[in-house]
C-alpha positions in Angstrom: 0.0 0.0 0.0 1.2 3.1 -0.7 1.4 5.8 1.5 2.4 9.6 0.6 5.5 11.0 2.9 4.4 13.8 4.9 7.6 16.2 6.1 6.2 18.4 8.8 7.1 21.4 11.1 5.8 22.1 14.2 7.2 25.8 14.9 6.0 25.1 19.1 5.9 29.3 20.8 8.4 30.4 17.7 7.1 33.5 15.2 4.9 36.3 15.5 2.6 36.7 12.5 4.5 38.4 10.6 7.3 36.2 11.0 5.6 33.0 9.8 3.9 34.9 6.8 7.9 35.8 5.6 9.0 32.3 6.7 6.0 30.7 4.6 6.4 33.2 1.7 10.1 32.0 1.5 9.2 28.2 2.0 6.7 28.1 -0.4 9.6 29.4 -3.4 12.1 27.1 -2.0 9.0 23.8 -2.5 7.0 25.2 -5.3 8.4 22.1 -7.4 7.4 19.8 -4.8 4.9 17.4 -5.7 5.0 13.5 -4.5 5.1 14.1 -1.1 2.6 16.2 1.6 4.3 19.6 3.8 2.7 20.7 6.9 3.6 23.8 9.0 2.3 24.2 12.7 2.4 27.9 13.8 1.1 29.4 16.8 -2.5 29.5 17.0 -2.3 33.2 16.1 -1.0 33.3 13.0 -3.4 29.9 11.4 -5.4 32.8 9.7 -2.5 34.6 8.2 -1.1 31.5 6.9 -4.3 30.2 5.6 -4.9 33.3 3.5 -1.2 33.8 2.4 -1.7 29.3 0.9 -4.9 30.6 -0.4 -3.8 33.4 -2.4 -0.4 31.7 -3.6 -2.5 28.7 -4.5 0.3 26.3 -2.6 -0.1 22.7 -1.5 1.4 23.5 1.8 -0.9 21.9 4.7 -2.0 23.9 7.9 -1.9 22.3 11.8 -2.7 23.6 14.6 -0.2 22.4 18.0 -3.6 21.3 20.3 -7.2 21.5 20.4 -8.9 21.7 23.6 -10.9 18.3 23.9 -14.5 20.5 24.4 -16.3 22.1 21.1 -16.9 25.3 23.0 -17.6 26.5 26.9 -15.8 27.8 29.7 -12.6 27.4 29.1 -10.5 30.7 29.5 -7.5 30.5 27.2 -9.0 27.5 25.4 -8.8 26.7 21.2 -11.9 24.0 20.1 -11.1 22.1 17.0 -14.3 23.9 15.3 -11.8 27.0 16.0 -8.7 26.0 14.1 -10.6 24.2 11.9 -12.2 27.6 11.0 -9.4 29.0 11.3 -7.7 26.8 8.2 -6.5 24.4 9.9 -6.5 20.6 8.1 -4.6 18.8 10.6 -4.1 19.1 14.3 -1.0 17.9 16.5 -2.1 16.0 19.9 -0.6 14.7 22.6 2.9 16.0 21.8 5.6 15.2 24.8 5.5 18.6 25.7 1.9 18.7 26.5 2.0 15.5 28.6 4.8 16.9 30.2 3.7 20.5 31.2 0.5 20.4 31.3 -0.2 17.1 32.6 -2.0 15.8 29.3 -3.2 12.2 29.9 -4.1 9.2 27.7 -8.0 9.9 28.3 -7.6 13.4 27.9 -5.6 13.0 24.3 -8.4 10.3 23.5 -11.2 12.7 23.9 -8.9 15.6 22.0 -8.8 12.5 19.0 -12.1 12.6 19.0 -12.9 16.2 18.9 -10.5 16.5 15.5 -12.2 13.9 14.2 -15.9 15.1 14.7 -14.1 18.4 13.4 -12.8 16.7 10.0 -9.2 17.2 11.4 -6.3 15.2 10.2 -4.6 14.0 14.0 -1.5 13.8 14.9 -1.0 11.7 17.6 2.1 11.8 19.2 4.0 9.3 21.3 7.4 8.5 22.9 9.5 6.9 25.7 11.2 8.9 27.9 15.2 8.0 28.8 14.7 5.5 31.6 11.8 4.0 29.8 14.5 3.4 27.2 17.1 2.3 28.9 15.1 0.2 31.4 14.1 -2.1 27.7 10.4 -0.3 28.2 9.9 1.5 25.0 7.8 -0.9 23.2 5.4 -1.0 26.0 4.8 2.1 26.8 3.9 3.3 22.9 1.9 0.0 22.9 -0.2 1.6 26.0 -0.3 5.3 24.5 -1.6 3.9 20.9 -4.1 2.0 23.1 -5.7 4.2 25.5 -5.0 7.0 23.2 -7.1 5.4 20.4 -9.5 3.5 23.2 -13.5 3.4 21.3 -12.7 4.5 18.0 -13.4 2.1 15.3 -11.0 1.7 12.2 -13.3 3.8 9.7 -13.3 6.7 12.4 -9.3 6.6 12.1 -8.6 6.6 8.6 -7.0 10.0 8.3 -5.2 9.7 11.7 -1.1 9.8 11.8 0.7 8.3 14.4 4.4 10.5 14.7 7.0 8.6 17.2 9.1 11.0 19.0 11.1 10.0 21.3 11.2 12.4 24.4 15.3 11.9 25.0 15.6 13.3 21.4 13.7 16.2 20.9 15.9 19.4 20.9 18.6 17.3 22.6 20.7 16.9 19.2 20.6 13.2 19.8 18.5 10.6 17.3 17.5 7.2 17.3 19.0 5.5 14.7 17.2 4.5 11.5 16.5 1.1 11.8 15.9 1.6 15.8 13.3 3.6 14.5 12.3 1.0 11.6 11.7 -1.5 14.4 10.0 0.9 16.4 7.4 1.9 13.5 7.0 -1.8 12.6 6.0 -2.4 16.3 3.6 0.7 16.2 2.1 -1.2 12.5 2.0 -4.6 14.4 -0.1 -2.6 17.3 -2.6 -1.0 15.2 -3.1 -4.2 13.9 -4.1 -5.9 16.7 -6.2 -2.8 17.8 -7.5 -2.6 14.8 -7.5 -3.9 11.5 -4.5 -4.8 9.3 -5.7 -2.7 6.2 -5.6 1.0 8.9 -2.4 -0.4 10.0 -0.7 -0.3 6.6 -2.9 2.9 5.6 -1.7 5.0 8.5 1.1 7.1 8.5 3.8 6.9 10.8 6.3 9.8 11.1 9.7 9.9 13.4 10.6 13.3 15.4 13.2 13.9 17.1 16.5 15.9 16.3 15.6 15.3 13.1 18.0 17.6 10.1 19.3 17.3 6.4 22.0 15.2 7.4 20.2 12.3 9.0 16.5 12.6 7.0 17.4 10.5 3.8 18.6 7.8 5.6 15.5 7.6 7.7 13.0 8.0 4.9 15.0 5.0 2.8 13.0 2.5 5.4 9.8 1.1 4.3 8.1 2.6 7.6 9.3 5.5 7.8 6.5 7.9 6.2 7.9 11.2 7.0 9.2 13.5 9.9 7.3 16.0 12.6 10.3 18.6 12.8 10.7 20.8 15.6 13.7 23.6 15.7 14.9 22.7 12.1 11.9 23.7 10.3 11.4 27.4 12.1 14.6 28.0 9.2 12.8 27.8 5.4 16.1 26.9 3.8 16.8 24.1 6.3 13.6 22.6 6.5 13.6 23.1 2.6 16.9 20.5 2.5 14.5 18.2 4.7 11.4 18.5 2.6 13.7 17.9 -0.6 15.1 14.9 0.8 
C-alpha cells in the first residue's frame, strides 16, 4: 500500500505573524516544485489565519496544523482553542498529545483520547504523538509504553473513524537534545507501532496510516530515515522554524 511522505514542522511558541507569513512566503519558493510528497507547517495558534490566507492566495499545496485543540467544542474554558476553532481558522490537521503537552500540562491518555475525537468530529487530520522517555528506554520499556499510548489513546474508535489519523513517534530523549534514534531503531520501532494498530485494529488501517519519526531530526540524518519502508515522513521541531533548512529536509 502506498502511503504519501508527509515532512512536517511544528514551529511550538516560535514566530509572530509576521514572522511565519515571511518564513512561509520563502518556504513556499524554495518547494513550489514539490509534488510527491505532503508539507505541513504548525504555527502558533495566532498566525493559522495569516497563513491560511497567504496558501490561499499563492495557491500552494502547503498543509496547515494547529499544535492542540482543547478536547470540548466550546464553553468555559479561558485560554482554550476548540477544533471547530482552528478548523475555521484553516486548519487541516491538528497535532495531539505531543511530549510537551503530557509533560507540562499534565495531558493524559484519556484526555488525548477525547482531543482524537474532537479533531475527528471536526474533520481534522490528528497527529497523535508518542514517545519513551530515557529511563523508559534504557530500562528495555519503549515498546510497552507506545503499545499503551496507541491503546488508551485510540481507546472506542473504530477503524473507519481513524482513517485519516497519523501516528508521529518522537522520542522524548531526542527532541531538541541533538541526539536521534538510529534508522533502523526507528524502523523497528514503526514496525511495532504497525503490528499494534493491527491488533487494535484492522491490518488494512495499519498499513494505511502514517507513521512519522521526530526527534532531532535535520538534512544530514532525514534521507537515511526515509529510505525505510516505515518511515513515512518527519514531525520537525527547531529545524523547520529556518525555510532553507527545513527546505533541504522537505527535498530529501
Amino acid at each position: 500500500m502506498t502511503r504519501t511522505p508527509l515532512i512536517a514542522g511544528n514551529w511550538k511558541m516560535y514566530k509572530t505573524g509576521s514572522e511565519a507569513v515571511t518564513t512561509v512566503n520563502k518556504l513556499i519558493e524554495l518547494t513550489n516544485h514539490v509534488t510527491d510528497r505532503e508539507i505541513l507547517v504548525a504555527p502558533p495558534f495566532p498566525s493559522l489565519p495569516l497563513l491560511s490566507m497567504l496558501l490561499e492566495k499563492t495557491g500552494s499545496t502547503i498543509h496547515l496544523g494547529a499544535q492542540n485543540i482543547h478536547q470540548q467544542d466550546n464553553g468555559a474554558f479561558t485560554g482554550e482553542v476548540s477544533a471547530p476553532m482552528i478548523k475555521d481558522a484553516g486548519a487541516s490537521h491538528v497535532i495531539i498529545g505531543h511530549s510537551e503537552r503530557r509533560q507540562y500540562f499534565n495531558e493524559s491518555n484519556e484526555v488525548i483520547c477525547m482531543k482524537i475525537g474532537s479533531a475527528i468530529k471536526a474533520d481534522l487530520k490528528p497527529i497523535l504523538c508518542i514517545g519513551e522517555t530515557e529511563n523508559e528506554k534504557n530500562e528495555g520499556k519503549t515498546l510497552n509504553v507506545l503499545d499503551k499510548q496507541i491503546q488508551f489513546g485510540l481507546k472506542g474508535f473504530r477503524s473507519d473513524e481513524l482513517s485519516k489519523l497519523i501516528i508521529a513517534y518522537e522520542p522524548i530523549w531526542a527532541i531538541g537534545t541533538g541526539k536521534s534514534a538510529t534508522a533502523d531503531e526507528v524502523e523497528h520501532i514503526h514496525s511495532n507501532i504497525r503490528s499494534c494498530l493491527g491488533v487494535l485494529f484492522n491490518h488494512d488501517l495499519s498499513m494505511s496510516t502514517r507513521i512519522l519519526y521526530g526527534g532531532s531530526v535535520k538534512p544530514g540524518n532525514i534521507r537515511e530515515l526515509m529510505q525505510f519502508s516505515n518511515i513515512d515522513g518527519a514531525l520537525v521541531g527547531g529545524a523547520s522554524l529556518d525555510a532553507d533548512t527545513f527546505s533541504q529536509i522537505i527535498n530529501f
